[in-house]
Every structure is written in structure tokens, then in C-alpha cells.
C-alpha positions as CSV (number, residue, x, y, z in Angstrom):
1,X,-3.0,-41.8,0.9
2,X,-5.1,-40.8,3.9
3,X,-8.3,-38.7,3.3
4,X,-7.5,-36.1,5.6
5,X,-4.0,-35.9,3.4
6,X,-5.7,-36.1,0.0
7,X,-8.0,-33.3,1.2
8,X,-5.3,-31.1,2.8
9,X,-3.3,-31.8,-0.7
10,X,-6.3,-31.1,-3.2
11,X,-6.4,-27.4,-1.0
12,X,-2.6,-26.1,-1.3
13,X,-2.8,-27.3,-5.6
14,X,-5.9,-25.7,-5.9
15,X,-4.9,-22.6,-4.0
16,X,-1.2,-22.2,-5.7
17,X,-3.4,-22.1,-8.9
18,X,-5.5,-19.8,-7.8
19,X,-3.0,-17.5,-7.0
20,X,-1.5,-17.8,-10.2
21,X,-4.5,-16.5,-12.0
22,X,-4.7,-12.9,-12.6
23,X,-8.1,-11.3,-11.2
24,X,-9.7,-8.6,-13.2
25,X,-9.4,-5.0,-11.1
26,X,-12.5,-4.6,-9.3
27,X,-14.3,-1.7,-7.8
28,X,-12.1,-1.3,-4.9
29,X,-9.0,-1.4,-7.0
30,X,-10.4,1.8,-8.4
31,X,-10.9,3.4,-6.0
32,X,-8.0,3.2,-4.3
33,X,-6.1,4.7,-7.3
34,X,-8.8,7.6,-6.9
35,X,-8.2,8.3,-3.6
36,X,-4.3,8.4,-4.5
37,X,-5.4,11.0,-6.9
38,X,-6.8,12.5,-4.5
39,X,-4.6,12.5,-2.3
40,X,-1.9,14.0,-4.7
41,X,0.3,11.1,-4.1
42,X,2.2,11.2,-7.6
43,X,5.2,9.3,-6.6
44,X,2.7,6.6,-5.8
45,X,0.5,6.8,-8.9
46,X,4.2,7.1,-11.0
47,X,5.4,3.8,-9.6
48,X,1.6,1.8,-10.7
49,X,1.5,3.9,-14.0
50,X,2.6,1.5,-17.2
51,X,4.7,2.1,-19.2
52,X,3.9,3.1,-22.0
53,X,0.6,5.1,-20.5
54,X,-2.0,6.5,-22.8
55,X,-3.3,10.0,-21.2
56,X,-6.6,10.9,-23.7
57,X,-5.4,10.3,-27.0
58,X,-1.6,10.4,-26.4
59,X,0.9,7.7,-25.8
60,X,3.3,8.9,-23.3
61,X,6.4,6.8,-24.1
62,X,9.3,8.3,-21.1
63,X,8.8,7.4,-17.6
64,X,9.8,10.4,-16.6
65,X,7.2,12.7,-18.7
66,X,4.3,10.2,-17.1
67,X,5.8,11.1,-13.7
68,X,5.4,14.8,-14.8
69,X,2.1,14.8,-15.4
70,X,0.9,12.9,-12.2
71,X,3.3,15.7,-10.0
72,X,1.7,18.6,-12.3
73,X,-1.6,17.4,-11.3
74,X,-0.8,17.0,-7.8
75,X,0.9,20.3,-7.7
76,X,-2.5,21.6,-9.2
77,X,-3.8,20.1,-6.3
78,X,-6.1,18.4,-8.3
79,X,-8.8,15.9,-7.3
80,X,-11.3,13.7,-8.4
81,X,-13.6,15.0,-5.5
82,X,-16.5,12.7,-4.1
83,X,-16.2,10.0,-6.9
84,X,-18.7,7.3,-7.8
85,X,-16.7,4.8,-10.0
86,X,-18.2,2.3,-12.4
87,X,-16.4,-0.5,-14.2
88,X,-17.6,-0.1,-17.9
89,X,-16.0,-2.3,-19.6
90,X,-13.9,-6.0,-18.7
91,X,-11.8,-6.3,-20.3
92,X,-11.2,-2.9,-21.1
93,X,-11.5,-1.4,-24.6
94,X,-9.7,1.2,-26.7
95,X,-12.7,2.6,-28.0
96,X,-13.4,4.6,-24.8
97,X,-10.5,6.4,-25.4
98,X,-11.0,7.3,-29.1
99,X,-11.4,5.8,-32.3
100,X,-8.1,5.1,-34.4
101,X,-5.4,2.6,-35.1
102,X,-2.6,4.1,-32.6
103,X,-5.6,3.9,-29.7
104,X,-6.2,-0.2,-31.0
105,X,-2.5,-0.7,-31.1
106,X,-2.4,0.9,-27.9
107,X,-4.6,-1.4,-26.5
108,X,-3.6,-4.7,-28.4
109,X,-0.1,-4.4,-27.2
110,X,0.3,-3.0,-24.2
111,X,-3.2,-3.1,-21.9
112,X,-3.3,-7.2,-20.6
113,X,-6.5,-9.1,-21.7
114,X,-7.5,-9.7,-17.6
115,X,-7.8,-5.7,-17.1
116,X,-11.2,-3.3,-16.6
117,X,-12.2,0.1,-17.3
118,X,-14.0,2.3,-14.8
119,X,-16.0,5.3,-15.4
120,X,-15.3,8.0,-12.6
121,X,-17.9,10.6,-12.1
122,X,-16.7,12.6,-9.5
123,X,-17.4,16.2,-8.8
124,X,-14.5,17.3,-10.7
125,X,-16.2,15.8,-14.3
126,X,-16.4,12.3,-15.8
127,X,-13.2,10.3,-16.5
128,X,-12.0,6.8,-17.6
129,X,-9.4,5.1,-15.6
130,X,-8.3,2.0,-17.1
131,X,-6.5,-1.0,-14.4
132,X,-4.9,-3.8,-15.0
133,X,-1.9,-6.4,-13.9
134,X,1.8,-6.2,-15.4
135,X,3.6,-9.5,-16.0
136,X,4.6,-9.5,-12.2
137,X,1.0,-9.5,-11.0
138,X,1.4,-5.5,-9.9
139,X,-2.1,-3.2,-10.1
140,X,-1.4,-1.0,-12.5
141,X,-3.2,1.8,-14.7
142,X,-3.1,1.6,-18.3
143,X,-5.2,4.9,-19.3
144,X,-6.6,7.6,-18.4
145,X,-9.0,10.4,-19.7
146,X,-11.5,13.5,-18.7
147,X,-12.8,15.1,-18.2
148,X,-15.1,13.7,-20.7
149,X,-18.0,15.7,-22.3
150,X,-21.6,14.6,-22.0
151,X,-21.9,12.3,-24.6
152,X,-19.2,9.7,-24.0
């Protein structure tokens, strides 16, 4: 085989694995879910919510009572505000969220291994936003609480 070949071979293997491997939500991926927030763009936020989706403490099981709460929220014409978003923890962990065995459970099963969890202080409070990738690679958040009192 040629070296130019070998080369141009070694490339496309190592790039199809690459893209097979499942990145940890960064920064950015964040913040784009903050600006959709923002933005009150529920549908949006319904369709990259997981299923199940833990809001504080509480699983939320029906796709359609997770849909609910992002369309309240935007009907509230809520927002996060000026936001300056931290990731806190990769991978994520349930005991942000709480202490308790539904919240590790929660966590064990359901939030993948490769995901992050961001601390948003915006001017609307402090909240976590947990991010990850479904089996079919898709951004996705997991979590989501605040606003959170001082000492969390």
C-alpha cells in the first residue's frame, strides 16, 4: 500500500471512531439550552428534555407533563437573564440534586456516564442544568433545579 494511501486510510478509521465517541456537553452546550430558556422556546427544550426528566427532587415520568412545565415557564415568560454557566461536575452527580435513593436511582439509570452538570448563575437565581447524550447521540438535558439557596 502506498504511503499517501496508508495515511489517507489511518485518517477516515481514526475519524469514523472519533465520531463514534460520545463527547461530554461542554460550556457552549449549555448555553445554548439557556438561551432556549430564554428564549421561551418550550417546544424546543420539550423535544431535548429526557425522558424521564428529574425537575428538583421530582421525577416527571409523562412526556407530556415535562412539556407542561417548559410551556408554563415560557408562558411565565421566564428567563434565566444574563447567565454565567459553570460545569460543576463531569460526569454529573445526583447529589446536586438532593440526597436519597430515588435521586441515585435517578441518576444510575437514566443520566449516561459521558454527561456534565452546569451551575447557572444568572440574574434570575442559581440553578443546575444537567446535559447529556441519548443512545442516538442527541444533546439532551437530564435535570434541572433552582433556584437554589445560598448554600448549595
Amino acid at each position: 500500500m502506498k504511503k499517501g494511501m496508508r495515511r489517507t486510510l489511518t485518517t477516515l478509521v481514526l475519524g469514523i471512531f472519533f465520531a463514534g465517541c460520545t463527547t461530554i456537553p461542554g460550556e457552549r452546550d449549555g448555553m445554548e439550552f439557556t438561551e432556549m430558556i430564554n428564549a421561551g422556546e418550550w417546544e424546543a427544550l420539550s423535544e431535548q428534555t429526557a425522558e424521564p426528566f428529574l425537575l428538583d427532587t421530582e421525577m416527571i415520568m409523562r412526556r407530556s407533563d415535562m412539556r407542561e412545565f417548559w410551556k408554563i415557564l415560557a408562558e411565565g415568560r421566564f428567563s434565566l437573564g444574563e447567565t454565567e454557566l459553570l460545569v460543576i461536575d463531569e460526569p454529573a452527580q445526583a447529589a446536586r440534586y438532593g440526597s436519597g435513593l430515588e435521586i441515585e436511582q435517578f441518576f444510575a439509570k437514566y443520566v449516561p456516564e459521558r454527561s456534565a452538570t452546569f451551575l447557572a448563575q444568572s440574574t434570575a437565581g442559581r440553578f443546575y442544568i444537567t446535559i447529556g447524550r441519548d443512545e442516538d447521540r442527541n444533546r439532551m438535558i437530564y435535570a434541572f433545579a433552582g433556584p437554589l439557596g445560598k448554600e448549595q
